[in-house]
Each structure stands twice: as structure tokens, then as C-alpha cells.
C-alpha positions in Angstrom: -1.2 2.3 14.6 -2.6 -0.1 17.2 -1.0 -2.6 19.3 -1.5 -5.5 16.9 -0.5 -3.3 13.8 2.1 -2.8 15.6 3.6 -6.3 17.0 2.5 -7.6 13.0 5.1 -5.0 11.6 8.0 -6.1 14.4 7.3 -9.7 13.0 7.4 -9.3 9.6 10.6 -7.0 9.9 12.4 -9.9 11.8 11.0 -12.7 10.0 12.9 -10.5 6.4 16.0 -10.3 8.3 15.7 -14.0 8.9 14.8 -14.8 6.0 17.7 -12.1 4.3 20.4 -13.9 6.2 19.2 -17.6 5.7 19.8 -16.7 1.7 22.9 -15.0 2.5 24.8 -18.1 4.2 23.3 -19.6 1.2 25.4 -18.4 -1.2 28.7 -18.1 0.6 28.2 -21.4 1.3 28.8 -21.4 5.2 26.5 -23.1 7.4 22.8 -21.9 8.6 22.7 -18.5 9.4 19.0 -18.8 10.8 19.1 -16.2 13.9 15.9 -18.2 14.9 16.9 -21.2 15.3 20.4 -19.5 16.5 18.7 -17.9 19.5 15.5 -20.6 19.9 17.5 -23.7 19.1 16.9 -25.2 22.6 13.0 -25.1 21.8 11.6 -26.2 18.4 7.9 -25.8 19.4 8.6 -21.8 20.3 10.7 -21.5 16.9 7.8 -23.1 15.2 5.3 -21.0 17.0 7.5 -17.6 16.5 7.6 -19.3 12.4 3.5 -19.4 12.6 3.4 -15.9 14.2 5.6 -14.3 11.6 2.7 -16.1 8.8 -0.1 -14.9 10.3 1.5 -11.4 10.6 2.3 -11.5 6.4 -1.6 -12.9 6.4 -2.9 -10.1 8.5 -0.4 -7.2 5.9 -1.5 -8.4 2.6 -5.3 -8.2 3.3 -5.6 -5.6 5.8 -7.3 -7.3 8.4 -6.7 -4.8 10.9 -9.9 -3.0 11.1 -9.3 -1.1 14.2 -10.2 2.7 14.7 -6.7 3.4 14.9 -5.8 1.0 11.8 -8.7 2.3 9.5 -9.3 5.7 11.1 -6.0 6.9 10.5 -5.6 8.3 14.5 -2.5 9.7 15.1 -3.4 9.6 19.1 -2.8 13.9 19.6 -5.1 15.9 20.4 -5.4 18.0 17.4 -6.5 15.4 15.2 -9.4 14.1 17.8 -10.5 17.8 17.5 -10.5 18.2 14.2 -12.4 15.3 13.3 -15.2 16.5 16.0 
């Protein structure tokens, strides 16, 4: 998996926990509990930036636009695969 695979899947696992929690303090009825804007409160623009990241990340998953060696090639980065494919 390459490095932007990789940084896409960190997104979209904390954008669902986000999300997760957001509809939790929904229905108990308590107050926001959006981690975001818990731990980026102080800066709107980076929460909204972090917001687009986490969009473009879903973007980049559903249509596979990752189209690296890594990503399409399947490399595992050992050695015994690199031979086995020479």
C-alpha cells in the first residue's frame, strides 16, 4: 500500500469515528460529540480543510484512483515477491 493509500485509509477511519460519535450524542440527546471540532475548535478553516481531506479520501476509495505500482501491482515491498515477479 503506498503512502497516499495509506494516509486516505487513516482519513476515512477517523472521519467514521467522527461521524459514529456525532450520531451517538445524537440520540442520547447530549450535546455535540464532534472530536473535530473538539480538538480543532480554535481553527475553523483547518476543521474545514481536515472535513475536505476526509471527502476527497471517500472520493479517492470508491473509484480507485490510486493507480500506483504499489496500489495496482499488489507489492507487498519483500523481497520474495520482487523475485517472483522477475
Amino acid at each position: 500500500m503506498c503512502t497516499t493509500a495509506w494516509i486516505g485509509k487513516i482519513l476515512l477511519i477517523i472521519g467514521g469515528l467522527d461521524l459514529g460519535l456525532i450520531g451517538i450524542g445524537m440520540l442520547v440527546g447530549s450535546s455535540s460529540w464532534n472530536v473535530l471540532h473538539m480538538v480543532l475548535g480554535f481553527s475553523s478553516v483547518l476543521e474545514a480543510v481536515i472535513y475536505i481531506l476526509i471527502g476527497l479520501a471517500a472520493i479517492m476509495k470508491v473509484f480507485g484512483c490510486c493507480k500506483c505500482h504499489k496500489c495496482v501491482g499488489g507489492d507487498t515491498g519483500n523481497a520474495a515477491g520482487t523475485e517472483a515477479r522477475m
